[in-house]
N, C-alpha and C positions, 0 to 999 in steps of 0.2 A: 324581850327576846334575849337567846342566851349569846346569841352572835354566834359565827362560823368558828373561831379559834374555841371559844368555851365549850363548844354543844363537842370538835374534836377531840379536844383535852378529856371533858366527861366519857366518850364514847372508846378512846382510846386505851384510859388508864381501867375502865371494867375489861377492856377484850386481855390487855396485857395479865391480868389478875386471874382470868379464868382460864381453869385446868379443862374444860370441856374439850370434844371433839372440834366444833365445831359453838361458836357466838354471835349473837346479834343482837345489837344493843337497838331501839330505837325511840325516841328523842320527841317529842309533841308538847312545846312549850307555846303559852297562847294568856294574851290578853282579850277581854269579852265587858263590853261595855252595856248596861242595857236599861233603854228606860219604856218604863210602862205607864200605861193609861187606864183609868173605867171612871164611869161616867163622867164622861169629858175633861176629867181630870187628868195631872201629870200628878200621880202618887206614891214612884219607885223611881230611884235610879241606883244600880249596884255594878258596882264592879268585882271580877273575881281574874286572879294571876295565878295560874299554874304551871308548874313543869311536869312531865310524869315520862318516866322513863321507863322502859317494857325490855326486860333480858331473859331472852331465848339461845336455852344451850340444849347443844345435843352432844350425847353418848351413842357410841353407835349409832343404833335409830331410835331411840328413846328421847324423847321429845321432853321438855320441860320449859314454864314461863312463869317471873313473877313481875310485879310490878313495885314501886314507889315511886313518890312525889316528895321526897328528903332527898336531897343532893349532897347528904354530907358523904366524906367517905367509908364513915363506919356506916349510916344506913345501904350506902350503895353496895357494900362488902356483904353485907347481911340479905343483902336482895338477893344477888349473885349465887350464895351458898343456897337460900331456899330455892333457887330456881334447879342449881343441881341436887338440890334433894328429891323436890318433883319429880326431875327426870329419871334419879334412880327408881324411884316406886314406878316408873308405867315398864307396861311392856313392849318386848321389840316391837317394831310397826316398820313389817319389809317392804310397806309402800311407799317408806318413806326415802328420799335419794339422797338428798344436798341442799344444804342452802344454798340461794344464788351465787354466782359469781359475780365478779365488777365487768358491765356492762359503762360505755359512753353513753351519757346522760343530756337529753338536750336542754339547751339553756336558753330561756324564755323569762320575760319580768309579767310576772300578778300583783305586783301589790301597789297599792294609792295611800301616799302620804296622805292626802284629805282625811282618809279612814282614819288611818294609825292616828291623826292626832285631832281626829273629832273629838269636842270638849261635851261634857254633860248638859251647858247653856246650846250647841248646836243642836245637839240631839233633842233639847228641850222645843226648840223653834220646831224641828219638822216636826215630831207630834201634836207641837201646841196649835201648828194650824189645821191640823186633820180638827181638834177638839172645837175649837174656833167652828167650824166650818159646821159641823155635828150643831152645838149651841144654836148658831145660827137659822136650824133648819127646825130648831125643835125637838129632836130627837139625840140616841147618848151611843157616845164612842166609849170605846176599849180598845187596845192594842199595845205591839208595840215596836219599839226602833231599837236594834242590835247593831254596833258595829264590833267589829272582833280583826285581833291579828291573831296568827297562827305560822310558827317554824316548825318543819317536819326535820329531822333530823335520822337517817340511817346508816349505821354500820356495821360488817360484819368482818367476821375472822379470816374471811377468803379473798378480803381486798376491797370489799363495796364502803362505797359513803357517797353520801350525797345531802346536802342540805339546800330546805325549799320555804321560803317565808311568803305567804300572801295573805291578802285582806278580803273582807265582805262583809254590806252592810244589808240589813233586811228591814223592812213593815212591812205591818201586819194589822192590819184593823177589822172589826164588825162594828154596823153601826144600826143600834136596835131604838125602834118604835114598840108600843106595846100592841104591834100585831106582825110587825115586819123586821126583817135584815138585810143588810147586803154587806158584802167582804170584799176586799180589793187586798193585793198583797205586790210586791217586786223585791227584786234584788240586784244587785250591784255589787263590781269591788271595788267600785268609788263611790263614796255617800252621796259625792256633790251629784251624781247622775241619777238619783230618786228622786222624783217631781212629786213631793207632797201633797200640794195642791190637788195636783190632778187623782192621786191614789185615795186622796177625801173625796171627789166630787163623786167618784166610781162608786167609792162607798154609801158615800149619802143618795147620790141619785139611786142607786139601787133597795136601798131603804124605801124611799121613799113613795117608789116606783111601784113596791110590792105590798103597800100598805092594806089589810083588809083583805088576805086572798080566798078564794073560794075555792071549793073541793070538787073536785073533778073525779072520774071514775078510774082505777088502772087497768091498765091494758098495752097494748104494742105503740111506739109511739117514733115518728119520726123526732130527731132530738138535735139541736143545736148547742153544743158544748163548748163554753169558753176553756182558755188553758188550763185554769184551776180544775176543771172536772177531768181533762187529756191528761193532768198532771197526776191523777189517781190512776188509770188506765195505765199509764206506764209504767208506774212505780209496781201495781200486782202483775204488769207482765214479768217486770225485771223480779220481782220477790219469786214469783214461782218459776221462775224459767229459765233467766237469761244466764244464769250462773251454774259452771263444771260440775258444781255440786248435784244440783240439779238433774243435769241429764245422767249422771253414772248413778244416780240412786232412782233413776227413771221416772222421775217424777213430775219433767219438762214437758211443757205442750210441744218443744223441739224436738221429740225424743222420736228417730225415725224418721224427721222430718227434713234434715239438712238437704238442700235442695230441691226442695219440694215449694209450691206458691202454699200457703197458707193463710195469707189475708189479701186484702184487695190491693192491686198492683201499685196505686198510690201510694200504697205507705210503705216508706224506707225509717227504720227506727237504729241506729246506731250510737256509740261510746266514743268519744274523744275529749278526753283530756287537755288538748293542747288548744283547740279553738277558743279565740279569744271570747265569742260569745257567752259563753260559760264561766267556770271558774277553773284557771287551769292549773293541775300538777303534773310538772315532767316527771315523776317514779312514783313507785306505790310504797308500800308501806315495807317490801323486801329491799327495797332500790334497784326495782327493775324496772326498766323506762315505759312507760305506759306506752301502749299502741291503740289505735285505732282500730276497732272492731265492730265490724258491720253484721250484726243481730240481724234486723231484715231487709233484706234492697229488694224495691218495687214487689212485696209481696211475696218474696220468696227467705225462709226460712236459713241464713248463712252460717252461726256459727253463736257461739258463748264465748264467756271471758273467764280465763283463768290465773290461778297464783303458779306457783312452782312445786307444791305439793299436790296440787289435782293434775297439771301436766304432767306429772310424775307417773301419775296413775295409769296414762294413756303411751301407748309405743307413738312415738314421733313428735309429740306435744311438747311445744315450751310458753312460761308464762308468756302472757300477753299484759303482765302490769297491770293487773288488777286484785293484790292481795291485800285485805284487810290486817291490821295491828292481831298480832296472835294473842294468847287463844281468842277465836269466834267460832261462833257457829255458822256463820255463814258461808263461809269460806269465800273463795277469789267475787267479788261485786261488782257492776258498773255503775259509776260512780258520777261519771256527767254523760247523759243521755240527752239524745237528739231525736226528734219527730220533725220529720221532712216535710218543711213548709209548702203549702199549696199556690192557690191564685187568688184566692175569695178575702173577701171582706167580711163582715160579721153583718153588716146592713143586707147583703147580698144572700147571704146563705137567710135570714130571715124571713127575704123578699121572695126567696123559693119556695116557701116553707108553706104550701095550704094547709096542713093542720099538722102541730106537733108542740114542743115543750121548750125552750129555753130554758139552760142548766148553768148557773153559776158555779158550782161547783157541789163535791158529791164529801159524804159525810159517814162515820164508823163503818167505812170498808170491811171487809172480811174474807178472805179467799174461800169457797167452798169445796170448789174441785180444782186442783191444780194443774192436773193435766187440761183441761180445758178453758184455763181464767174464767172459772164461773165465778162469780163474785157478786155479796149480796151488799147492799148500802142503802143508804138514803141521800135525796139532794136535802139543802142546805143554801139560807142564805143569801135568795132568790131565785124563783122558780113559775117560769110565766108560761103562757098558753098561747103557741101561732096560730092565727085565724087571717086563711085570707094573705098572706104576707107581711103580717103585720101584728106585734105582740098586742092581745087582744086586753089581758087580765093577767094581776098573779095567781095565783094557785097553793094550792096546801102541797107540803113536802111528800113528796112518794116514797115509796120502798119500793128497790128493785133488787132482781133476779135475774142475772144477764153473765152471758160467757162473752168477756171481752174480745177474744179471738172471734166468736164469730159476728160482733158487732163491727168488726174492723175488717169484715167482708162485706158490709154494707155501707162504707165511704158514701159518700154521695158530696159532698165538699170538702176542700182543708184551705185556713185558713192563713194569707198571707201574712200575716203580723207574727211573731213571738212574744215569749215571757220569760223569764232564766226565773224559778222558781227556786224552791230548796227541795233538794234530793232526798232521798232515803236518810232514815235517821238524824235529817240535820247534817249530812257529811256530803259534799259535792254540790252540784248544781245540775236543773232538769229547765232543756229551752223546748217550749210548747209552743203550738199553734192551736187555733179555736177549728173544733171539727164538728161537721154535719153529718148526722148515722142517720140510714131509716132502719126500722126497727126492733127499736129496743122495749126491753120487756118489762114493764110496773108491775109489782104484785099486791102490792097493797097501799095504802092512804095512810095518814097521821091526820090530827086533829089541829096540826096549828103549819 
């Protein structure tokens, strides 16, 4: 990391330099540790250190961004110019307002020494038992264990800085027979809080479990969903919906909807940043201090997350700390999302269950309709048949056809436990609960 005085110094001496209206330097320097596995082997371990620095200037409203990962001063001088080169070629853009101002920034720790100085031998032991345990059983692991540090660094010409360092470490396994899988994954910003062990047993019992499945017919199905599949669910409500962008290009299942109930009263799906369950950042990528934004409470439709240039868009809106590193297309994103735990068990929601599917989780997602999360995929990776209250057989993978909105009208359990998973693109963190839908919709069969 480059530390607080260095990341200033850098941040300071491009603002002093630029003739622009208006500057924002902003700073994402990150160590990433990572070792991999396949057939039960540990056969990668790499590390990569980067700093990359993003200078966004504006002329009038002419917007301009370049990037480099050279710290020298000539590259940094040479970044600078091509960024107001950029911005002389676009044209005015009168939705465009201001950068931020400096905003008080709350001050919170995320980071785990244990992470930061995980050695390639530590990270060797938790894989090698997951591989151990695979061996063991017969059957062959893949996966793998990242720990990573990360300094977020923002400044602007209007007064903003803020600098934010934290850690997070991940597995990630499948563990394949030659007829079966199962997957088990967590995350943590302290390593020492992933129980290996136990993320093997998941894997392998799940393997093992679904060895030999048979092919069932599709159709409507009551479905028991561990987090990995709620973790898909969320992630295309948040890609089509949850973002400013979204509702002014009207493209939001929200659109029309703010206050309105639109899924079943149980489910509260909201954004924060700050809870420790997750992974927390006090500012986004402008340095404006993330807020808490409640997307759904009990079923009713409340609001999106936006940057300072879609609040700009709107009379009376201001960011809510949710803009991503410019240029994107996505514009302002939430980034740690929450699904509002239930009462159930995962025993219990099965033991309800006269006839329906057990879903490990769900595989090449695809948005079809936006406006309504219709969304087509496959499961993946374990995929069993309720009978009776009780997982009868596994099953061949289905294809389904289902608008997540209205599967999220038919709750029927949520359950008590979570998962902090990985968020969108690998950026944030998503804490799930296992949910119970009745009917969802298969459209077709696979062969294995």
């Amino acid at each position: 990391m480059l530390g607080e005085r260095r990341l200033k110094e850098l941040a300071d001496g491009i603002l002093a330099r630029s003739t622009a209206d208006q500057t924002e330097v902003v700073v994402l320097a990150g160590d990433t540790y990572l070792t991999r596995f396949a057939n039960s082997t540990i056969h990668q371990n790499v590390a990569e250190t980067d700093t990359e620095v993003r200078i966004r200037v504006v002329l009038g409203t002419r917007v301009g961004v370049a990037t480099t990962n050279n710290l020298d001063d000539e590259a940094l001088e040479s970044t600078l110019e091509n960024a107001l080169s950029i911005a002389r070629l676009q044209p005015e853009n009168p939705d465009f307002k201001s950068l931020p101002g400096p905003q008080p920034l709350p001050d919170y720790s995320a980071f785990s020494q244990a992470t930061a100085a995980c050695t390639p031998e530590e990270r060797a032991e938790g894989a090698g038992a997951i591989c151990l345990m695979a061996r063991d059983a017969g059957v062959v692991a893949s996966g793998a264990l990242t720990t990573s540090v990360l300094e977020v660094g923002v400044a602007n010409s209007l007064g903003v800085f803020g600098r934010f360092s934290t850690t997070r470490a991940e597995i990630s396994t499948v563990i394949m027979s030659d007829t079966s899988a199962g997957y088990a994954s967590d995350m943590a910003l302290d390593v020492s809080e992933l129980d290996f062990e136990a993320i093997g047993r998941e894997a392998v019992g799940k393997c093992l479990q679904s060895q030999n499945p048979r092919s069932i017919e599709p159709g409507e199905y009551t479905v028991v969903l561990e987090p990995y599949a709620v973790q898909d669910l969320i992630a295309m409500m948040t890609y089509t919906g949850f973002s400013a962008v979204a509702m002014q290009e009207g493209r939001s299942f929200m659109v029309g909807k703010i206050g309105e109930q639109i899924v079943d009263p149980r489910v509260s799906i909201w954004d924060d940043a700050s809870d420790p369950r997750g992974l927390p950042l006090p500012f986004d990528f402008e340095g404006v201090p993330k807020q808490r934004v409640d997307l759904i409470e009990k079923g009713v439709a409340r609001g999106v997350v936006y940057d300072s240039y879609r609040a700009g868009k709107e009379e009376g809106k201001a960011s809510t700390g949710h803009a991503l590193p410019a240029p994107n297309s996505f514009g302002p994103f939430p980034l740690n999302t929450f699904f509002g735990a239930g009462d159930a068990t995962l025993e219990e929601m099965i033991s309800s269950t006269e006839r329906g599917l057990y879903i490990t989780r769900f595989h090449y997602t695809r948005p079809a309709e936006p406006t309504k999360v219709v969304v087509t995929g496959m499961t993946r990776d374990g995929t069993f048949l309720i009978e009776n209250g009780k997982i009868a057989y596994p099953v061949k993978n289905l294809r389904f056809t289902q608008s997540y909105l209205e599967a999220l009208n038919h709750v029927e359990m949520i359950g008590r436990d979570y998962r902090l998973l990985s968020g969108m693109g690998g950026l944030g963190g998503t804490v799930q609960p296992a949910l119970k839908l009745g009917g969802f919709t298969f459209t077709g069969a696979t062969e294995f």
